[in-house]
VMD Tcl script that builds the backbone (N, CA, C; Angstrom):
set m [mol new atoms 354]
animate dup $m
set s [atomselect $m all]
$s set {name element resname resid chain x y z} {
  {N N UNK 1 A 32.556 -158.409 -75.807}
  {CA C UNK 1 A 33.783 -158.138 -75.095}
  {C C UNK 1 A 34.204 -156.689 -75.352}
  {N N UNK 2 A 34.256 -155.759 -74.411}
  {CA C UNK 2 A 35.063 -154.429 -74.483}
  {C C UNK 2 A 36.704 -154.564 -74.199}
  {N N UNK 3 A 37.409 -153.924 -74.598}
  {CA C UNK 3 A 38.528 -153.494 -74.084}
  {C C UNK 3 A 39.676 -154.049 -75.006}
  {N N UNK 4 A 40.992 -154.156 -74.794}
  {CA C UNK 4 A 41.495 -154.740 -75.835}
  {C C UNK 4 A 42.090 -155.544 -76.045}
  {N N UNK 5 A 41.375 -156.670 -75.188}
  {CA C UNK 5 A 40.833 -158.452 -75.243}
  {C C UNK 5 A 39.833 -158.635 -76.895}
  {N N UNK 6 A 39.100 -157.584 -76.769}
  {CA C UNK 6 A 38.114 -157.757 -78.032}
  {C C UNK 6 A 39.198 -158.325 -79.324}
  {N N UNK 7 A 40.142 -157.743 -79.910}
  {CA C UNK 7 A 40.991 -158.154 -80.561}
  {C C UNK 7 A 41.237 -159.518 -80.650}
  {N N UNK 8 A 41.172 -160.186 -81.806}
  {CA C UNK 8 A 42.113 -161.908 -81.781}
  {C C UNK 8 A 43.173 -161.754 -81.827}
  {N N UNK 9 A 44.115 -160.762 -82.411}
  {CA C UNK 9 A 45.404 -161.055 -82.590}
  {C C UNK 9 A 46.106 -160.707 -81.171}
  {N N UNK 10 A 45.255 -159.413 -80.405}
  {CA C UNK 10 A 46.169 -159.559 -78.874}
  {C C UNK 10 A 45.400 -160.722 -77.706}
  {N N UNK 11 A 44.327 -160.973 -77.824}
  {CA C UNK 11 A 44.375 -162.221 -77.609}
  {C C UNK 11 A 45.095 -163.259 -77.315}
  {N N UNK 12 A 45.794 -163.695 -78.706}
  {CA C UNK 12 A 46.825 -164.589 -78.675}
  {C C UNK 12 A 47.895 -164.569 -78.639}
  {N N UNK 13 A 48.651 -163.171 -78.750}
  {CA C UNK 13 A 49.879 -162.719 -78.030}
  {C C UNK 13 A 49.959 -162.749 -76.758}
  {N N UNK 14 A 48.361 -162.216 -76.024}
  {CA C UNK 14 A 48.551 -162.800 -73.959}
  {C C UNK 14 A 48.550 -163.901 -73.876}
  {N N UNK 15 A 47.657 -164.977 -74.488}
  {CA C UNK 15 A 47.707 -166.022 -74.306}
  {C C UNK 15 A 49.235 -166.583 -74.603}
  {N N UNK 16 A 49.812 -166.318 -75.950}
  {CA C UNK 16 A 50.702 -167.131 -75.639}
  {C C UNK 16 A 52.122 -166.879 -74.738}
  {N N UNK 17 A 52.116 -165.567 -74.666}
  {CA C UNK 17 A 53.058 -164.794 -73.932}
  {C C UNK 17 A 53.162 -165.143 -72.305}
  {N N UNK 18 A 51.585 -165.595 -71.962}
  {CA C UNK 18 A 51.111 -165.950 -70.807}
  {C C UNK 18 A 51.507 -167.210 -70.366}
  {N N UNK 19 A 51.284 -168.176 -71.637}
  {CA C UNK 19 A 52.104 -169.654 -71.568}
  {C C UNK 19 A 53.493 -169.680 -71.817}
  {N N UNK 20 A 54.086 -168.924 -72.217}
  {CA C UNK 20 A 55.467 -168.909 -72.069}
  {C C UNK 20 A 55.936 -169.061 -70.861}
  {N N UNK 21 A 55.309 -167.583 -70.203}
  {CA C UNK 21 A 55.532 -167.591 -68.957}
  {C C UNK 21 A 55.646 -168.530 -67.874}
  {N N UNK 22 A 54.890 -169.187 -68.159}
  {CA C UNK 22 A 54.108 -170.130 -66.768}
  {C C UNK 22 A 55.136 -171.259 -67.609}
  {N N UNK 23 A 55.232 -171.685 -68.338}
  {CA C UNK 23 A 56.798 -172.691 -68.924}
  {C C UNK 23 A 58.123 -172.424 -68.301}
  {N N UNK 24 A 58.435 -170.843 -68.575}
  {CA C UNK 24 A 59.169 -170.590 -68.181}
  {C C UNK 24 A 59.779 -170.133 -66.331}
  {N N UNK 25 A 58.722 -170.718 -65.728}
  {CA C UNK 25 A 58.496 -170.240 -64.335}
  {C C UNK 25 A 58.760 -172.067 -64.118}
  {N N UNK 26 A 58.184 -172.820 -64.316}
  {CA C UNK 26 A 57.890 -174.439 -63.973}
  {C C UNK 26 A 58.970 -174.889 -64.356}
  {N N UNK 27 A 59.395 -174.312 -65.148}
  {CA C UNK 27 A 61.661 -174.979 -65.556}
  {C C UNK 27 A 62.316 -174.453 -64.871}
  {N N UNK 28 A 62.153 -172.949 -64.176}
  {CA C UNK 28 A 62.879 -172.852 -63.074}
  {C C UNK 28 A 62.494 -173.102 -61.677}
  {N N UNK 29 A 61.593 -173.880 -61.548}
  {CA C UNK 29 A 61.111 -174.562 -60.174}
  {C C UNK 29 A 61.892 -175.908 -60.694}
  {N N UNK 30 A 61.393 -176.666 -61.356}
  {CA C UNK 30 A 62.360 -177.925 -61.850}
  {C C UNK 30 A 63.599 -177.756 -61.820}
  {N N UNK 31 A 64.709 -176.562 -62.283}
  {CA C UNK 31 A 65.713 -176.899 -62.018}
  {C C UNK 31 A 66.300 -176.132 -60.520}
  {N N UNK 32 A 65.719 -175.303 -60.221}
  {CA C UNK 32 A 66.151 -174.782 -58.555}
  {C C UNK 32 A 65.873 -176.317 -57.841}
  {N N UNK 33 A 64.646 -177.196 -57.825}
  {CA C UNK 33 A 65.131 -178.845 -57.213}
  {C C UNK 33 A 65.715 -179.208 -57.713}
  {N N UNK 34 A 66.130 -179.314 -59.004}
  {CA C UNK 34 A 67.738 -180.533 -59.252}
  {C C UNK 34 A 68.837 -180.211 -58.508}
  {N N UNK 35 A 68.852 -178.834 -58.864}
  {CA C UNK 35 A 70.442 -178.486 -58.087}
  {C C UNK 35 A 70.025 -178.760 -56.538}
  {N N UNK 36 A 69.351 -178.419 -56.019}
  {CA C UNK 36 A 69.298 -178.740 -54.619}
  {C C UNK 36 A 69.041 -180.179 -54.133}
  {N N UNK 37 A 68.429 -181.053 -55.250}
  {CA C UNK 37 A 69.102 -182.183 -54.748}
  {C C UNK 37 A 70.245 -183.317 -55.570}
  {N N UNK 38 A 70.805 -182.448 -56.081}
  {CA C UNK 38 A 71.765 -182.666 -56.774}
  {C C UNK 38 A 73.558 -182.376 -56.033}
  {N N UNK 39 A 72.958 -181.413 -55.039}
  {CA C UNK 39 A 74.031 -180.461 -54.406}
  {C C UNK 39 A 73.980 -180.729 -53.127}
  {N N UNK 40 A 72.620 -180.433 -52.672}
  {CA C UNK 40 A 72.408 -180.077 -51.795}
  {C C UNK 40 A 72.420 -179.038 -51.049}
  {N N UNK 41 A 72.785 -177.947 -51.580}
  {CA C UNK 41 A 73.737 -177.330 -50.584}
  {C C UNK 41 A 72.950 -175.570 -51.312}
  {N N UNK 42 A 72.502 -174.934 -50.391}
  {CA C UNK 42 A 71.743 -173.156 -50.679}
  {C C UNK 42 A 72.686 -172.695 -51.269}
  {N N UNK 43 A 73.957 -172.191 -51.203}
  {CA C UNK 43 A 74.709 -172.303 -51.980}
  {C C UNK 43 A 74.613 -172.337 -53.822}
  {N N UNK 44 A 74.330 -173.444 -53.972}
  {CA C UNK 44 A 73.963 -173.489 -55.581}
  {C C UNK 44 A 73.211 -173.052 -55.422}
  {N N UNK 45 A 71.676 -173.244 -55.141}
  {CA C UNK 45 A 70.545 -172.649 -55.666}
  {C C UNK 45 A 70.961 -171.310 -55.677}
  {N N UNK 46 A 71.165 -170.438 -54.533}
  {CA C UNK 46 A 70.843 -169.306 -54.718}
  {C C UNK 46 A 72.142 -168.416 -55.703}
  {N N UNK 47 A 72.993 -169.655 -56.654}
  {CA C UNK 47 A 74.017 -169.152 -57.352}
  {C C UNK 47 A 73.155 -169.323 -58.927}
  {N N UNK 48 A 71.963 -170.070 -59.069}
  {CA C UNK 48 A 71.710 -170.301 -59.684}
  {C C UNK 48 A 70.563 -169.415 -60.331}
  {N N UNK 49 A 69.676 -168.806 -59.284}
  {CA C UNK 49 A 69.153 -167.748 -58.953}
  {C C UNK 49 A 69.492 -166.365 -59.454}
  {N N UNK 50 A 70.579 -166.247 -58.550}
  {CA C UNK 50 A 72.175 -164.731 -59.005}
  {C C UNK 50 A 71.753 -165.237 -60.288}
  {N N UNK 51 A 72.482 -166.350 -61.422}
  {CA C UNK 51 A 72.285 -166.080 -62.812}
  {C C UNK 51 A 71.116 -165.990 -63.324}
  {N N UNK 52 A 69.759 -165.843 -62.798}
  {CA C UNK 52 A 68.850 -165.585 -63.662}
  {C C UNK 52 A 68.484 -164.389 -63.080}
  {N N UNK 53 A 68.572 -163.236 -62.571}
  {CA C UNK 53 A 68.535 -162.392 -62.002}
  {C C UNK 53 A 69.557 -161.817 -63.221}
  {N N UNK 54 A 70.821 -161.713 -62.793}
  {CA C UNK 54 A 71.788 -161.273 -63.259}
  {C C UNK 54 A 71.987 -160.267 -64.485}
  {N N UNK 55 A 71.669 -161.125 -65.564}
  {CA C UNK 55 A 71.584 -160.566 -66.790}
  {C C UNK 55 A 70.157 -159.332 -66.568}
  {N N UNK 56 A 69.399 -159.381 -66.183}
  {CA C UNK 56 A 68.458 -158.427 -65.847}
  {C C UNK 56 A 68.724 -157.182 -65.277}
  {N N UNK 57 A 69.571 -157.255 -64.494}
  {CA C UNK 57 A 70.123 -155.977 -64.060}
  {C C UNK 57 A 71.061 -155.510 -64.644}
  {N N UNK 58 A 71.957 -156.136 -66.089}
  {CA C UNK 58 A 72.643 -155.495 -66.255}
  {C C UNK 58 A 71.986 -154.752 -67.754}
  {N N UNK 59 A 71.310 -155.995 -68.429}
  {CA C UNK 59 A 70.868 -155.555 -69.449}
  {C C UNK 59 A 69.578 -154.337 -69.368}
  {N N UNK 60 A 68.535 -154.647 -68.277}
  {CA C UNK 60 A 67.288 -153.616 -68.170}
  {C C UNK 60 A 68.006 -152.373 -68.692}
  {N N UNK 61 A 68.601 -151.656 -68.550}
  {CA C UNK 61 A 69.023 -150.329 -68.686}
  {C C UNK 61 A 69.069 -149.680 -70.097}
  {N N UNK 62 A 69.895 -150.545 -70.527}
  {CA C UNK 62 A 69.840 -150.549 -72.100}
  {C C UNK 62 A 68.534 -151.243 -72.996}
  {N N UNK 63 A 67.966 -152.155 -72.447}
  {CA C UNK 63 A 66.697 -152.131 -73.079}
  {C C UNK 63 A 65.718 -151.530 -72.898}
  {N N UNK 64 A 65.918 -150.496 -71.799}
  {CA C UNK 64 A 64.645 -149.663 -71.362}
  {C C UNK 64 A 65.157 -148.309 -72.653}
  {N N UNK 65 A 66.330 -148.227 -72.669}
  {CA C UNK 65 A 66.876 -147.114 -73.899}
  {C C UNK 65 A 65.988 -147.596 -75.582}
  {N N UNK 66 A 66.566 -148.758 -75.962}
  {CA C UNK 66 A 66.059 -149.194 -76.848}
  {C C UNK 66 A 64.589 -149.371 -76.997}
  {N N UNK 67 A 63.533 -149.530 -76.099}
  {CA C UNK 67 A 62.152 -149.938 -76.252}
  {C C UNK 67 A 61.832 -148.365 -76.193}
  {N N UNK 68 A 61.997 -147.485 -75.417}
  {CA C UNK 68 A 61.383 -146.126 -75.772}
  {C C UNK 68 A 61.875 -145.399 -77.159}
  {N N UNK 69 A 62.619 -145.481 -77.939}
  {CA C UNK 69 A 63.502 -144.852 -78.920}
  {C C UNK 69 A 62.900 -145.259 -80.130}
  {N N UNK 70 A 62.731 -146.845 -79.889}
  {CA C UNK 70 A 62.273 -147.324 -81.384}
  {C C UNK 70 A 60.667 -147.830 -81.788}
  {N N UNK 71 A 59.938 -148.479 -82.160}
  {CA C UNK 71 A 59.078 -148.832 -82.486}
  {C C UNK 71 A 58.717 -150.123 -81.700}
  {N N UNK 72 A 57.683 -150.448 -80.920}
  {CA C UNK 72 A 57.446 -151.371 -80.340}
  {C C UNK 72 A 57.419 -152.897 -80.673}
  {N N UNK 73 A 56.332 -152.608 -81.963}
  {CA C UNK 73 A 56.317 -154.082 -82.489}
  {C C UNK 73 A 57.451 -154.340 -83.083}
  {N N UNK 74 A 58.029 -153.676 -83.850}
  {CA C UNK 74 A 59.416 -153.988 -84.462}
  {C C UNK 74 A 60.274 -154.426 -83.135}
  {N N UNK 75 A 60.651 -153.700 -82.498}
  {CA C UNK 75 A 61.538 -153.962 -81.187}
  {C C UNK 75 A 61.030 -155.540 -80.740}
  {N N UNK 76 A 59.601 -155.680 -80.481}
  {CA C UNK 76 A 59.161 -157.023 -79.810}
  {C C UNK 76 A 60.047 -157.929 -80.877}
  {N N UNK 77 A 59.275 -157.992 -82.117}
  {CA C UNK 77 A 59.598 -158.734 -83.270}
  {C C UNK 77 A 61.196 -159.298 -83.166}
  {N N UNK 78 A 62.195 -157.900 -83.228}
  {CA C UNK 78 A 63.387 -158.146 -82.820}
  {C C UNK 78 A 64.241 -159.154 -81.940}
  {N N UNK 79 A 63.217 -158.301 -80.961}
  {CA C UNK 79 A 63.989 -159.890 -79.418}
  {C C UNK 79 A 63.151 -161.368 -79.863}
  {N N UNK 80 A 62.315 -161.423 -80.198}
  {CA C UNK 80 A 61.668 -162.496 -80.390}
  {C C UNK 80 A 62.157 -163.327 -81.001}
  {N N UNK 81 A 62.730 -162.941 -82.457}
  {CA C UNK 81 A 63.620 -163.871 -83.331}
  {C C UNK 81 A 65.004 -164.337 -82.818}
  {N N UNK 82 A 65.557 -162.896 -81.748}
  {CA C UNK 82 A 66.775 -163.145 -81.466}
  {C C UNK 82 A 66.701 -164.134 -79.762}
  {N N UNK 83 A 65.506 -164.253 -79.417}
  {CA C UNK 83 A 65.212 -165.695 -78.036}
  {C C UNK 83 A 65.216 -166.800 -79.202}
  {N N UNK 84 A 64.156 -166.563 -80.061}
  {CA C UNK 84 A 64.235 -168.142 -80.831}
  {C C UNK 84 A 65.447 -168.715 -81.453}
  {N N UNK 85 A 66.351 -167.392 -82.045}
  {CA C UNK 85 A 67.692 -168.101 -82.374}
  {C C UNK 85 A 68.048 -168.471 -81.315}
  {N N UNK 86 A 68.157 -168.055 -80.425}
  {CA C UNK 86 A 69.019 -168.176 -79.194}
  {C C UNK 86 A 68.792 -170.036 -78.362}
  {N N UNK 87 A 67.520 -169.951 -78.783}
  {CA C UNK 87 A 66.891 -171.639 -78.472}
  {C C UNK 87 A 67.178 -172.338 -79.283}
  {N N UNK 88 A 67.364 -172.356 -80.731}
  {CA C UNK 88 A 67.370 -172.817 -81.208}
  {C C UNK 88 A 68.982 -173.092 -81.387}
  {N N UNK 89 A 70.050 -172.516 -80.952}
  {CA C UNK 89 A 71.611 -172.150 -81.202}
  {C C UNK 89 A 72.173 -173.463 -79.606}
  {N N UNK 90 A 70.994 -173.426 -78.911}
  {CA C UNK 90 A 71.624 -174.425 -77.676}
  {C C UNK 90 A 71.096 -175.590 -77.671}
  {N N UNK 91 A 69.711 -175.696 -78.592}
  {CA C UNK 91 A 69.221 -176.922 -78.947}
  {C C UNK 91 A 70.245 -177.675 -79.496}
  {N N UNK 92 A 71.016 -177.266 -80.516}
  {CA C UNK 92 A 71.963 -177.594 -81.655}
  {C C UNK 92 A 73.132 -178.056 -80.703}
  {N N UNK 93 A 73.953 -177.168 -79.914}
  {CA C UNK 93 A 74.484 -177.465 -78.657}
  {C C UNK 93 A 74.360 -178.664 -78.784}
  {N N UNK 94 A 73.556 -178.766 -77.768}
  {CA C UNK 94 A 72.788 -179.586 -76.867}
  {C C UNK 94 A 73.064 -181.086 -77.489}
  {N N UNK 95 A 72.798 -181.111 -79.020}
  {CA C UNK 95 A 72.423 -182.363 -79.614}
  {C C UNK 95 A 73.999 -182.272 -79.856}
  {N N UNK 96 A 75.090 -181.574 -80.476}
  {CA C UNK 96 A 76.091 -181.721 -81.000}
  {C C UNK 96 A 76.875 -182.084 -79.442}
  {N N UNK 97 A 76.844 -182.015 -78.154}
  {CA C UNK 97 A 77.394 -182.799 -77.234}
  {C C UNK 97 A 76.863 -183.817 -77.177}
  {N N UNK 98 A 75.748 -184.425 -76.716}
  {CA C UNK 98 A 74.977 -185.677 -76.906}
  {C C UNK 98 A 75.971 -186.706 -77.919}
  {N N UNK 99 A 75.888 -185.655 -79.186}
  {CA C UNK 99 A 76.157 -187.101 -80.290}
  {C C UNK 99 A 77.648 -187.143 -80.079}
  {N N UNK 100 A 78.966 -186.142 -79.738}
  {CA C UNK 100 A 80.193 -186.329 -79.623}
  {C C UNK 100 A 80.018 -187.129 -78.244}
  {N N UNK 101 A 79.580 -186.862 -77.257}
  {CA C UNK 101 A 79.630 -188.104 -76.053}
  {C C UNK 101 A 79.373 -189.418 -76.523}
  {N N UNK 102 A 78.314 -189.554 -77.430}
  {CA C UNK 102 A 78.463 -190.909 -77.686}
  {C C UNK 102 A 79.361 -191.672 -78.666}
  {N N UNK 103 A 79.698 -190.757 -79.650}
  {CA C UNK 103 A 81.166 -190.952 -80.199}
  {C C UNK 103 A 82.192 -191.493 -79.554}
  {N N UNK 104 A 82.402 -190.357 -78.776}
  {CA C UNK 104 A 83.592 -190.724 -77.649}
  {C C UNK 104 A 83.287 -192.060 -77.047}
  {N N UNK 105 A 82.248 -192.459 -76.815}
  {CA C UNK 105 A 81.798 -193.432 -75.936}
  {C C UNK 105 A 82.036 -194.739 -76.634}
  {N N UNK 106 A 81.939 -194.566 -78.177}
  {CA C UNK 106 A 81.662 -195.995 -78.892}
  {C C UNK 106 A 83.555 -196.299 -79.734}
  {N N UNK 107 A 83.858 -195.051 -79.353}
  {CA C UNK 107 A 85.485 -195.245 -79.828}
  {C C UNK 107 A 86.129 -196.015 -78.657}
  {N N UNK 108 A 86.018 -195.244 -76.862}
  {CA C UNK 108 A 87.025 -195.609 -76.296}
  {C C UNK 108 A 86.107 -197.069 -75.824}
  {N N UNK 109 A 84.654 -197.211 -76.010}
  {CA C UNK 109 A 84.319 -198.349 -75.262}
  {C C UNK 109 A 83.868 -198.084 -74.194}
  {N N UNK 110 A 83.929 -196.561 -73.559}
  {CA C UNK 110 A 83.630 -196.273 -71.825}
  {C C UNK 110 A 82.302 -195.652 -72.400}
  {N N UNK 111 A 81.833 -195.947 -71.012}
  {CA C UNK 111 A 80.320 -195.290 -71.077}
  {C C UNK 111 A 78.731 -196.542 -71.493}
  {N N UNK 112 A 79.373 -198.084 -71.735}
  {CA C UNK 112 A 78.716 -198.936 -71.854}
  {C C UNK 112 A 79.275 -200.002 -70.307}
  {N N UNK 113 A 78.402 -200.867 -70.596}
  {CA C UNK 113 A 78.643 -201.798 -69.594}
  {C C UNK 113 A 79.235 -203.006 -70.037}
  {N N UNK 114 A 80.333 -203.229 -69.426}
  {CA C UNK 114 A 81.145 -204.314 -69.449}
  {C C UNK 114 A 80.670 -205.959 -69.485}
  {N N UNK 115 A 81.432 -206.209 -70.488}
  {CA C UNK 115 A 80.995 -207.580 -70.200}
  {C C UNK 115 A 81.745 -208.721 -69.506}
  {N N UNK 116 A 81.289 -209.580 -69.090}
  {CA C UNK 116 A 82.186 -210.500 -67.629}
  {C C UNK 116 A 82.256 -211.658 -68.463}
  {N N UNK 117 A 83.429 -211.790 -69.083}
  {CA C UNK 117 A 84.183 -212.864 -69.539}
  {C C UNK 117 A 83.817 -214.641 -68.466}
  {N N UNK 118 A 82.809 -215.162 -68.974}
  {CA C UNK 118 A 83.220 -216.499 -68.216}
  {C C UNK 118 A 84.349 -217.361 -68.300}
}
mol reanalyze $m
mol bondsrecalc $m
mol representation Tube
mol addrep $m
């Protein structure tokens, strides 16, 4: 192998950088159909769209400042930890609504199915 594929370690930075990608492309095909059939309506999708767009245009500018100024791998390294906190900060979310919904659910009684008194 020539070129700088020959490498294992960048290797597996395309590779996995590559599968990120393609994860991260197939969750937003999955959720551009929920909302649309959830909604129905172009409307959402393409509001949904605007927000993943969004942050890109505002942030590119300043990260194009920061990636020429500083050190690459450090810089990668940087965002990298600060996406994984970032996943890992809505995972937590995620579970800490879950378990207060079902709280809520087992205090007031709503959110189960009723039972029919004979």
């Amino acid at each position: 192998m020539n070129g700088p594929l020959r490498g294992r370690d960048f290797r597996l930075l395309t590779l996995s950088t590559g599968l990120s990608a393609l994860g991260d492309e197939l969750a937003l095909i999955a959720l551009t159909i929920k909302v649309a059939d959830l909604t129905g309506s172009g409307w959402a999708v393409a509001a949904l769209l605007l927000c993943g767009v969004l942050p890109l245009v505002i942030f590119a500018p300043a990260a194009g400042v920061i990636v020429d100024n500083y050190e690459t791998r450090r810089t990668l390294a940087i965002a990298t930890a600060i996406q994984a906190a970032l996943a890992v900060g809505l995972a937590f979310t995620l579970l800490f609504l879950l378990i207060g919904r079902g709280l809520v659910a087992l205090v007031t009684g709503r959110g189960y199915p009723r039972r029919r008194r004979s």
